[in-house]
Phi, psi and omega in degrees: 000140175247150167201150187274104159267132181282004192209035101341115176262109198260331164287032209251139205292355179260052104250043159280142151101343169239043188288001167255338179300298183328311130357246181325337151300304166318312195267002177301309179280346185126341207253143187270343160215149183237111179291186195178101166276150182271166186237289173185196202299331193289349193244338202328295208290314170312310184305303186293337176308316192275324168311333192272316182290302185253054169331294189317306213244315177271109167247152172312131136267192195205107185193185135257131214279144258225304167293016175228040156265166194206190166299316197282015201310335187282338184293325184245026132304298167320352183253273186344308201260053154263302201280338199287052146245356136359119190274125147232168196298318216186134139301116166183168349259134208235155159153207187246147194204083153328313199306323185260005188164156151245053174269009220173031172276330183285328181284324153322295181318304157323283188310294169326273157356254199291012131310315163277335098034270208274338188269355188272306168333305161271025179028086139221154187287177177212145192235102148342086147275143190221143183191125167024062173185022162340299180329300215279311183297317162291331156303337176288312175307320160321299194276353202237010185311307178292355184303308187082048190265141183236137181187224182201133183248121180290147187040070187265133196257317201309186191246179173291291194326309188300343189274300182341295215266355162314297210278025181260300207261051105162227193230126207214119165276230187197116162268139188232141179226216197304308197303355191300303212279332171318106175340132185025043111005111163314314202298312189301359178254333155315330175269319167312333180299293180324156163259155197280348164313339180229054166222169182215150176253116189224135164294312211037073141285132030268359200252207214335076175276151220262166188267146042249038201250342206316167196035037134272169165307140148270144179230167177300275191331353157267033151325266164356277196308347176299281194312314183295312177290327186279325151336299218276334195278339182250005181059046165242191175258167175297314184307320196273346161309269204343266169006298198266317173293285217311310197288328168314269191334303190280333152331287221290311194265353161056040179252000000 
């Protein structure tokens, strides 16, 4: 079996000094490629530094992350589009993060905007974060309808009604990770829903590792138990996760 996690941060300091044992877990485990979303200037240069060390396996994006948005937000587009001759996968990860504050919702709403903006130009697809601001994201998407914009909204939270109305404003997958395995979990009746034609398999490693590891590092190489649960939830075989993601993820992200 092969697998995409479509989401991972490997230049993220809790795997300095071992991105190649992880690696080498990772590919150990099945998954053949690890996508590496950008965050801002501060990690940028590294990220792509490590994209660069592991062609075969690691590929880029290229964005600004909703929580390093500020007043100055257009200074850290312009450091960003230093990098656009860069091969990257996607925009990402771009979207909107409510959760810790609104002193800087309007400037998200920009920014995010003229993000999608620039990934429908360079045809290209974009990898979502979203946290406590549905509203606000589906109207930006609303307004940005004619754009035909395609992408994967990461750690996806949402009810089956949200994908429904995902799938009005344009061709939109579902990133699903650890939390699928979490006890009563929401998410899992939502996914029982989705169709698996519309799912993507993702870690954000270091963060929400799937159980039985939570509240260890997450790494790509628990990938599988992501796949064994959306299995279990859908009364299907494993192979046929593997399969049916591996093959999105590479549509979508053109790997």
């Amino acid at each position: 079996m092969t697998f995409v996690d479509t989401h991972t941060h490997l230049c993220d300091e809790a795997f300095r000094g071992e991105e190649e044992t992880v690696i080498g877990r990772a590919l150990a485990a099945g998954v053949a490629r690890m996508l590496q979303p950008d965050v801002d200037s501060l990690e940028r240069e590294s990220m792509f530094a490590l994209c660069r060390k592991y062609p075969d396996v690691l590929r880029p994006m290229l964005g600004l992350y909703p929580g390093s948005v500020k007043a100055d937000w257009q200074e850290e587009i312009d450091r960003m589009l230093a990098f656009a001759d860069e091969p990257v996968v996607a925009i990402g990860e771009i979207g909107l993060d409510y959760h810790w504050g609104k002193t800087y919702m309007r400037e998200q709403k920009e920014a995010l905007s003229w993000q999608l903006e620039y990934a429908s130009r360079r045809e290209l697809p974009v990898n979502i974060h979203l946290r406590d601001a549905t509203g606000d994201f589906l109207d930006v998407l609303e307004a940005h309808k004619h754009l035909e914009l395609r992408g994967s909204m990461h750690a996806f939270s949402g009810s089956y009604e949200t994908f429904r109305r995902l799938q009005k404003l344009g061709d939109w997958y579902i990133g699903v990770g650890g939390v699928v395995t979490f006890k009563n979990a929401s998410l899992a009746e939502a996914v029982r829903k989705i169709p698996l034609e519309r799912i993507v398999l993702e870690t954000d490693a270091p963060y929400l590792t799937p159980v039985p590891h939570r509240g260890k590092r997450n790494e790509s190489s628990y990938i599988p138990l992501i796949a064994a649960r959306i299995a279990d939830l859908k009364g299907i075989r494993m192979e046929e996760v593997a399969r049916t993601t591996t093959n999105n993820a590479k549509n979508l992200f053109g790997i």
